[in-house]
Structures are given as C-alpha cells and as structure tokens.
C-alpha angles and dihedrals in degrees: 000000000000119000109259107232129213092216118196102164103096145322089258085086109065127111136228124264123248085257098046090053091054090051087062094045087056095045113133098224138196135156112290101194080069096046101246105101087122085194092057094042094044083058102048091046086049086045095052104050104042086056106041112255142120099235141013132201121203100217123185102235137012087245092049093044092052087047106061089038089060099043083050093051096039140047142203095313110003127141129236125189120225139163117258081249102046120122100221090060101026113036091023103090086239095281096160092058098035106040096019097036085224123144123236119216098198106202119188118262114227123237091270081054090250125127119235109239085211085066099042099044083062090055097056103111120237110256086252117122093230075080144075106243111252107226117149144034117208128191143179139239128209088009106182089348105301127116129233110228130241091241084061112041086057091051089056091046085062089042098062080041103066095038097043094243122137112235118221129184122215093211105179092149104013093135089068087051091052095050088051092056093041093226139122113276082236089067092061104041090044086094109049140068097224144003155183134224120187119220111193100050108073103343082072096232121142105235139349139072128205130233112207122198149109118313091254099050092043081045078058096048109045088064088050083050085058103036091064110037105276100118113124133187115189087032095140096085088058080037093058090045091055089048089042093053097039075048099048119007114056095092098055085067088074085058087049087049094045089048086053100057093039084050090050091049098048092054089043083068091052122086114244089027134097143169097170096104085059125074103210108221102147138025089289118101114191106191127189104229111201106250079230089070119066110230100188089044082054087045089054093047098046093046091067088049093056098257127120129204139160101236107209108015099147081326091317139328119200111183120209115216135161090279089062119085131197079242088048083053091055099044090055080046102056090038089064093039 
C-alpha cells in the first residue's frame, strides 16, 4: 500500500474523494475538440452561468487558463498591467511575453496585496506608437493568500472604466477569497471581464481549470486553446470531477481557513519559528524561520517521518487543503517540536 503522505506544500496536491472519483467513471463522454463532450459542456454552461458570465472554457491547467485570456484580450504588442506578485507574470514562465508577445507592466502590490490605481493610472502608456498599448488590468485573487476586498476590487472596475481597459481575475483560488469573506462568489465576479477559476487547488479536482468571459472573448479563446496544445477529447471524465467539485467542495475551504490559522498559531508557540509578520486570511501560512535553525535539515527530517514541506519558500509556506487535518497539524507540530 502507498504511504500515505501529510502533504503541506500546496493545495495542488490534493486528491479526489471516493465520490468525486465515481463522478468521473460515469461521465457521458464525447470529443471535445469537436464540441460534443455532453459532461464538459454541461460544466461550462454550469460555470457560466453560476458566475455570471456568457460563456465558459474547461482548460486543462491556471497557466494555461491566464494565458489564453490574455492572448484574447491582447494582441501583438499590447500592454497588460499586473502586480510584481502576481502569478501570470511571475510563476508563469513569461508566457505572455513569450508565447502572446504581450508586455507586462508589473506594478508593486501593496502589503494587502492590492495595487495602488494611482500607480497604475502612471503606468498607462500615451496613445503615441513609440509605446505598447496599454489594454488590459489583471488582478488576483486570493495573491499569497490574502484577499482583495470588495471595496477594492469596485473601485478598479471604475477604474478600467474610465481608462477603457478590460479587467480580468486570476482567480486561482477565489473561492477561498469568497468564503473569507462569507459572500456569495457573484459578488466578487460582478466586477471583471473574464476570469479564471482553478479547479484542482483547493476544490480538490485533479486536474482543469475554467476561463469565464463574454462569447466572443471564450470564441477567441477556444482557437488560442487550440492553437497551443490545449485541445482535449475525452475531456468529460477531468470535466465531472470540476462540476462535482464547484457542486460539493466550497465549503470545505472555511475548514481549511479555520486549520491555517490553528497551524499558524501552533508554530507561533515553537522557538526559531514565526508567523507574526503574516496576517493568516486563507488556507496559506508563511512562516519567518531563524537563520539559526536548518530548514532543509528539518525537511529532510520530516520527510522520513511522512511529512512534506517546501523549506525556504520566502522563509517557509505551508498550504492547508481538504487532505490536511487539525491531527495531521499536530503531528507536523510535534515533529518539529
């Protein structure tokens, strides 16, 4: 039998439920490339319309997701406007630029994770041809765990309004961002063009993520889908798993909350290690190590014990998710007690 693992590196890693996994071996499949995987149509519609939105694409990855809404937003030379955290320009592998030959304007997050449209607005480049043209503003929601308030994410709308920019979320875990803030996931995509939801962080689903937008953006996209790989056929059985997951397993993300902070607080009692600098809003610790105490010496360690981490991740990050109990908490404690 496989080890089990207590797994604290991300959310990434989690695995689907006994039910979940039925749900895929039902699945009424086609070939999606040609449009009749009922499973994954019956999703995107779903998808659509429970966030607000025209039109939905099933992708296979985030990255992949970011990608094409940029590259439908933007063309040859364009500009989009990000924040220096954010995972579209910097965990991304430069895709826009590479793949999209579209220019980032990384702007600084501030320490809520927001950017400041003062900032932004400085950044928006003349009408003049010796510049990229600025089109689009994309944020991100949760970024390093904390959430952008609603308060915020209006103001932005008015924002790309008034400067005739589209306004797009990497929302990779905005439904973590939408039980922190114990409202409905409408209230937040009330405010953006387009948007992605990732389905296999803490939704628990294998593999997928969503692209939300208008028809003629997802028309867009599906031939940018195609155009770089992203095709799928069969797709129905990843498809089940992602409606299964929007269906069964938002709520789970408040346990996952509530774990977090418990997990914070439990470092916080052990000597070379602090969370104080990091306000704990989602299911993502960051914890300060004392240079005095080896971390990868304590990875090693832990690693024979069962227990993963990522040792030096901005001092260190350990992610809660549906596979991480309060016991499995204790047991990481008490290992690096």
């Amino acid at each position: 039998m496989a080890q089990q693992w207590i797994d604290f590196r991300s959310d990434t890693v989690t695995k689907p439920c006994e039910n979940m996994l039925k749900a895929m071996m039902n699945a009424d499949v086609g070939d999606d490339v040609y449009g009749d995987d009922p499973t994954v149509n019956e999703l995107e519609r779903f998808a659509a319309e429970r966030h607000g939105f025209d039109s939905a694409l099933f992708v296979s990855s985030g990255t992949q997701a970011n990608l094409i809404a940029l590259m439908s937003h933007c063309e040859r030379g364009d500009e989009y406007l990000c924040g220096q955290s954010a995972h579209n320009y910097r965990y991304e592998a430069g895709g826009a630029a590479v793949l999209g030959s579209i220019q980032p304007q990384p702007i600084e997050n501030e320490s809520d994770g927001t950017l400041c449209l003062t900032k932004l607005q400085r950044a928006i480049k003349p009408n003049d041809f010796h510049f990229a043209r600025t089109r689009l503003l994309s944020l991100e929601n949760t970024i390093g765990g904390k959430v952008l308030p609603l308060s915020y994410l209006a103001k932005a709308r008015g924002f790309c309004d008034e400067h005739q920019l589209k306004l797009h979320l990497d929302g990779a875990r905005v439904y973590n961002a939408a039980i922190a803030l114990n409202i409905d996931i409408g209230e937040i995509s009330q405010y953006f063009d387009s948007m992605t939801i990732c389905l296999s962080k803490g939704l628990g689903a294998p593999v997928g993520s969503l692209l939300l937008g208008t028809t003629d953006l997802i028309d867009k996209a599906k031939r940018i889908r195609k155009m770089l790989g992203g095709g799928m056929r069969q797709a129905g059985y990843l498809a089940a798993a992602g409606h299964y997951a929007l269906l069964n397993n938002t709520q789970q993300l408040s346990i996952d909350h509530d774990n977090a902070r418990y997990l914070a607080a439990k470092l916080n009692e052990l000597e070379g290690f602090s969370t104080q600098q990091y306000q704990v809003q989602t299911n993502i610790v960051f914890v300060d190590v004392d240079p005095r105490v080896n971390i990868n010496q304590i990875s090693d360690r832990l690693k024979h014990q069962g227990i993963i981490i990522t040792p030096g991740y901005q001092g260190m990050r350990l992610v809660t998710h549906r596979n991480i109990s309060k016991s499995d908490i204790d047991r990481l404690i008490n290992a690096l007690t």
